[in-house]
N, C-alpha and C positions, 0 to 999 in steps of 0.2 A: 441155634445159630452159632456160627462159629466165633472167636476171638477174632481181633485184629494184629498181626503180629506187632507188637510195639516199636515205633521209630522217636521216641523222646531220645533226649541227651542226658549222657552221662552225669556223673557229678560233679565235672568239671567245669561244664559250660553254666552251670549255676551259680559258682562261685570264685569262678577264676579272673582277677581283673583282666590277665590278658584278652581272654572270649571276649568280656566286655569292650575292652581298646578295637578289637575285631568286628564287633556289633554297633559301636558308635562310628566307626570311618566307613563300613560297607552298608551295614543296613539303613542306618538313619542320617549319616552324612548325604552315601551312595544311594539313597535312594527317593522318597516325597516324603518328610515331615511334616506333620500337623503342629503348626506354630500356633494357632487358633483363630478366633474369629475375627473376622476381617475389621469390624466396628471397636474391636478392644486393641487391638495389637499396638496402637498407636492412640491417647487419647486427642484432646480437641486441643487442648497445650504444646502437647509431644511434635517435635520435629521427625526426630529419628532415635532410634534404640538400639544394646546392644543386646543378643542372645546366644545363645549355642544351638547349632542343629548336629546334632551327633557331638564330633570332639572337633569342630570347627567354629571360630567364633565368628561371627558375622552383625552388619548395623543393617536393620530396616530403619527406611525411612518413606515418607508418604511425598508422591508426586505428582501434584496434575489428582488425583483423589483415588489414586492405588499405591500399594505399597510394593518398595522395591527392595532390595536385596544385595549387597556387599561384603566382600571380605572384611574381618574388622579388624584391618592390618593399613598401616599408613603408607604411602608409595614410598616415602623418603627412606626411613630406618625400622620400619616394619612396627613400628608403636600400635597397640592397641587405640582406636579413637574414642573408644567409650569402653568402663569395666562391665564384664558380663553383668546384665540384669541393669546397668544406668542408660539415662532417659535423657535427654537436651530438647530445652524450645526454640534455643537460637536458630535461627535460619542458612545458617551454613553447621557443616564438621565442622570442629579444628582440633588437629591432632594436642593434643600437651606437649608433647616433649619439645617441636622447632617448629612450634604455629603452625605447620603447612595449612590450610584449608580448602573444604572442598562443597560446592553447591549440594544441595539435595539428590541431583540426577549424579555426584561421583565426581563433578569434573573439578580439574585442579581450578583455583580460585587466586591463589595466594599461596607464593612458598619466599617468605623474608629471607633478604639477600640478595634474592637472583639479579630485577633490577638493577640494584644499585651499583653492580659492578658489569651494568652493558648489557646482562645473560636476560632473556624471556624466562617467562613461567614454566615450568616443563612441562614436558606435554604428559601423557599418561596418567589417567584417575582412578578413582578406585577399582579393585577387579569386580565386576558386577557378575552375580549369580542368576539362578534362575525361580523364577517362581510363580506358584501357578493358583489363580484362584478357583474356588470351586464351592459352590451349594453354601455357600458364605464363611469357607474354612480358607486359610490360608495355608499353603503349603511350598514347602525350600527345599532348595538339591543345594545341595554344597561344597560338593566332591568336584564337582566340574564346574566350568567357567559356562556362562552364559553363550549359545551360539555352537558350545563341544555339542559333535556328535555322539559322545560316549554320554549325554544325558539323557537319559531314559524316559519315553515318550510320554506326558502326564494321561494323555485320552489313553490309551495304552492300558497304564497302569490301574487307573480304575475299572476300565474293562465295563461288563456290563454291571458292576455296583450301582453304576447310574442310572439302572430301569430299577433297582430294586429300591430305588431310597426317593428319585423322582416325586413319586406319590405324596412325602410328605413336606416334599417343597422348605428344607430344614433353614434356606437364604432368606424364607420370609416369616420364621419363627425367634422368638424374642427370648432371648438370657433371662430367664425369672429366679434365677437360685444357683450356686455355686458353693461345693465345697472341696475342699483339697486334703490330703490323707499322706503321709509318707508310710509303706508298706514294708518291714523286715521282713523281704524275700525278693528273689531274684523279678525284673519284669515279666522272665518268657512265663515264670509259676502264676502270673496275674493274668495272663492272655490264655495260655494253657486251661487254666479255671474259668475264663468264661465263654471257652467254646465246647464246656459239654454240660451237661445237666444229670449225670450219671449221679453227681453227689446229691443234688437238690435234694431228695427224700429226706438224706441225713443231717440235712444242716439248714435247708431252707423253711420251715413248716408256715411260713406266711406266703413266700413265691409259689407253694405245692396247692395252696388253697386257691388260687386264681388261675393257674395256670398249672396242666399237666404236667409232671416233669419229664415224659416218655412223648410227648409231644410233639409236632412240625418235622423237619427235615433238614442236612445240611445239601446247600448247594453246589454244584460242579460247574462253576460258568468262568469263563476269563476277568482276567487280572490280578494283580495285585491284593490279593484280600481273601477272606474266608469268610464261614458265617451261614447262617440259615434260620429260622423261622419256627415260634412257636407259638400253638395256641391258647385262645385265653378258655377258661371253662365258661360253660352258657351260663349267662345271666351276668357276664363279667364284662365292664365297661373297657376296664383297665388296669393296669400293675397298680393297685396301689391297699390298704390294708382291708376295705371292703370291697375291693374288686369295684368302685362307682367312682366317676369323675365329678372332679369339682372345676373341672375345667371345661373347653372347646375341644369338639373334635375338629379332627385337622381336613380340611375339604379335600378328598379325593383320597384319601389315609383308609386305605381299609378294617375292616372292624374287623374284633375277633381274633387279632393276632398281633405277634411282634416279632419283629424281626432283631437278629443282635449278628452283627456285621463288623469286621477288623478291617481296616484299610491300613496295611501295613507303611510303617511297622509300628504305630502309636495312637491311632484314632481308632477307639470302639465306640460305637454307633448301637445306639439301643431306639428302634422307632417302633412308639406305642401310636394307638389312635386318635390320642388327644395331645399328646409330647413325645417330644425325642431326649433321649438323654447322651451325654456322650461322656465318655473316660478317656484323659490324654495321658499318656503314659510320658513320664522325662526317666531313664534312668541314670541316680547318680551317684552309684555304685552297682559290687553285685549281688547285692543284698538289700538296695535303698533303691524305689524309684517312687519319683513324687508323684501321686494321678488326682489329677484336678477332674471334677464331677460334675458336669453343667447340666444343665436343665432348660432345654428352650418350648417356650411355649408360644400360641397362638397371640395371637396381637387382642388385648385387653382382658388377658387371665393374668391378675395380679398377684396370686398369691397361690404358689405349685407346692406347697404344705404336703399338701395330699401326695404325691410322686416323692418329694424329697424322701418325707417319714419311711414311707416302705421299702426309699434304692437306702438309707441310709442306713436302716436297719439290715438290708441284705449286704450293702458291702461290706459290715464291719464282721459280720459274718463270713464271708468270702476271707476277708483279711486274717483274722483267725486261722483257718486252714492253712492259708497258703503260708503264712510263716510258720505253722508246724509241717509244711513238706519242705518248708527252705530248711528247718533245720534238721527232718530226716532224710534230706538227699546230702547233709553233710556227714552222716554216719558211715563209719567205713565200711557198713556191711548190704547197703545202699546199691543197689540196680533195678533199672524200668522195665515195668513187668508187661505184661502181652494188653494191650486196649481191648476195650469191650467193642463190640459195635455200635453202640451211641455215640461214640468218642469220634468219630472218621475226621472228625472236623480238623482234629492235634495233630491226625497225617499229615495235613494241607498246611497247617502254621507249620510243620517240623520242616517241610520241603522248603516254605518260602524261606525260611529262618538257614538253614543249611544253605541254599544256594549261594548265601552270600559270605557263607564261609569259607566256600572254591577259590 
């Protein structure tokens, strides 16, 4: 069988902040970030929060019992209402710098002064965003105002991801485990590595043992995303270090296989037959992004040990490599060589990834 002729990028887009400036306003601003799960994003205290979706800062806050989405810029003098990553329980905004205040839903509340010399409230509240929930993730566009036609359609964008992940009904699966990792290497070298399994033989000798690493197929179906499907060797319950669950299988979750699915440009999806696992990608640098590791499981499997041990032994493994190719794509002597045919999947991340560099 022949090569694939190679479409990776240079060495530039792996370590040049600008690519990056370029990848946070087009990909992850411009297009559906996975903020996370819908029950976390906001605890039971939390009014509203601040985040970054791409290089845009933005306040969620929860209304009526969904969460909504704003500029996190003040109407008055453009003051930040909260620093990235702080949290308020109070039941309105209020900017710091000239109190302005605003309800939960954005709307102006309070701006000191106006009254007192005749003038109303002004009109105009926060710029409201768009966002979309989905399979119990939450997801933000940023780039556009709530209502723009230039916001790119969320049914759309997951395309049929939603027959493929369906099955394991991931809205009614529970958080049992969590860990977070900062990686020295570029994001795309994290995404890149987990959509082929060309390395597995060499690196993986516990994922080889339950799972073929010539295995499954990548798929060609609409949206926004990449990905395909491998399977487990017989007698294999599931990924984990004897191949046997210590958990539930997931009702209607097929045996036998797993899928590992990108819903660009930051949610990998890994759905086994008894758990899902999922990698959020934040990059925050071109060499640093932080990837949070969740683990949801079936409703009264207390204790996903068994999954954790094995994804956490493979990612650190995974990690490994990928900051020895972050740091030989900075060798000057550095160019992306032809893909194998197990690889097709890095075409499909190359084009999504590129397109938003036009």
């Amino acid at each position: 069988m022949s090569t694939v002729t190679s479409t990776l990028f240079d060495a530039e887009r792996y370590h040049s902040p600008e690519t990056l400036a370029l990848e946070r306003r087009r990909l992850f601003a411009g297009g559906w970030t996975c903020l996370g799960r819908h029950d976390e994003l906001l605890d039971d205290n939390a009014t509203h929060r601040a985040a970054m979706v791409g290089d845009v800062g933005v306040l969620l806050t929860r209304e009526g019992g969904r969460v909504r989405m704003f500029a996190n810029t003040c109407r008055h003098r453009g003051h930040e209402l909260l620093p990235d990553g702080g949290t308020s329980s109070a039941r309105a905004v209020t900017c710091p710098y000239h109190a302005w205040s605003y309800d939960l839903g954005g709307r102006v509340i309070v701006a000191p002064g106006f009254r007192e010399v005749g003038g109303a409230v002004p009109d105009g509240g926060l710029v409201e965003l768009p966002v979309a929930h989905w399979r119990g993730w939450v997801f933000g566009h940023a780039l556009h105002q709530l209502g723009s036609p230039e916001v790119p359609e969320f049914v759309g964008y997951v395309g049929d991801l939603e027959q493929v992940l369906a099955p394991y009904a991931p809205e009614d699966l529970q958080p049992a485990a969590r860990h977070t990792y900062e990686v020295a290497a570029n994001w795309k070298v994290i995404a890149e590595n987990y959509h082929e399994c060309y390395h597995c033989p060499q690196i993986h000798p516990e994922l080889c043992a339950v799972s073929p690493p010539t295995s499954g197929a990548n798929y060609d179906l609409p949206g926004s995303w990449v990905g395909g499907a491998m399977d487990l060797r017989d007698g294999m319950a599931t990924m984990s270090l004897d191949g046997r669950s210590a958990g539930s299988p997931i009702a209607g979750a097929p045996a036998g296989r797993v899928e590992y699915v990108h819903l660009m440009p930051n949610l990998l999806v890994s759905a086994h037959p008894d758990y899902v696992m999922t990698h959020r990608l934040v990059p925050l640098a071109p060499g640093r992004p932080w990837v949070e590791c969740t683990w949801l499981m079936p409703a009264g499997v207390a204790d996903a040990s068994y999954a954790v041990d094995f994804w956490d032994i493979t990612n650190r493994q995974d990690w490994a490599a990928c900051e020895s190719v972050q740091r030989g794509t900075a060798n000057p002597h550095f160019s992306p060589g032809p893909l194998a045919p197990n690889e097709d999947a890095l075409v499909r991340f190359t084009e999504l990834v590129q397109a938003a560099y036009s």
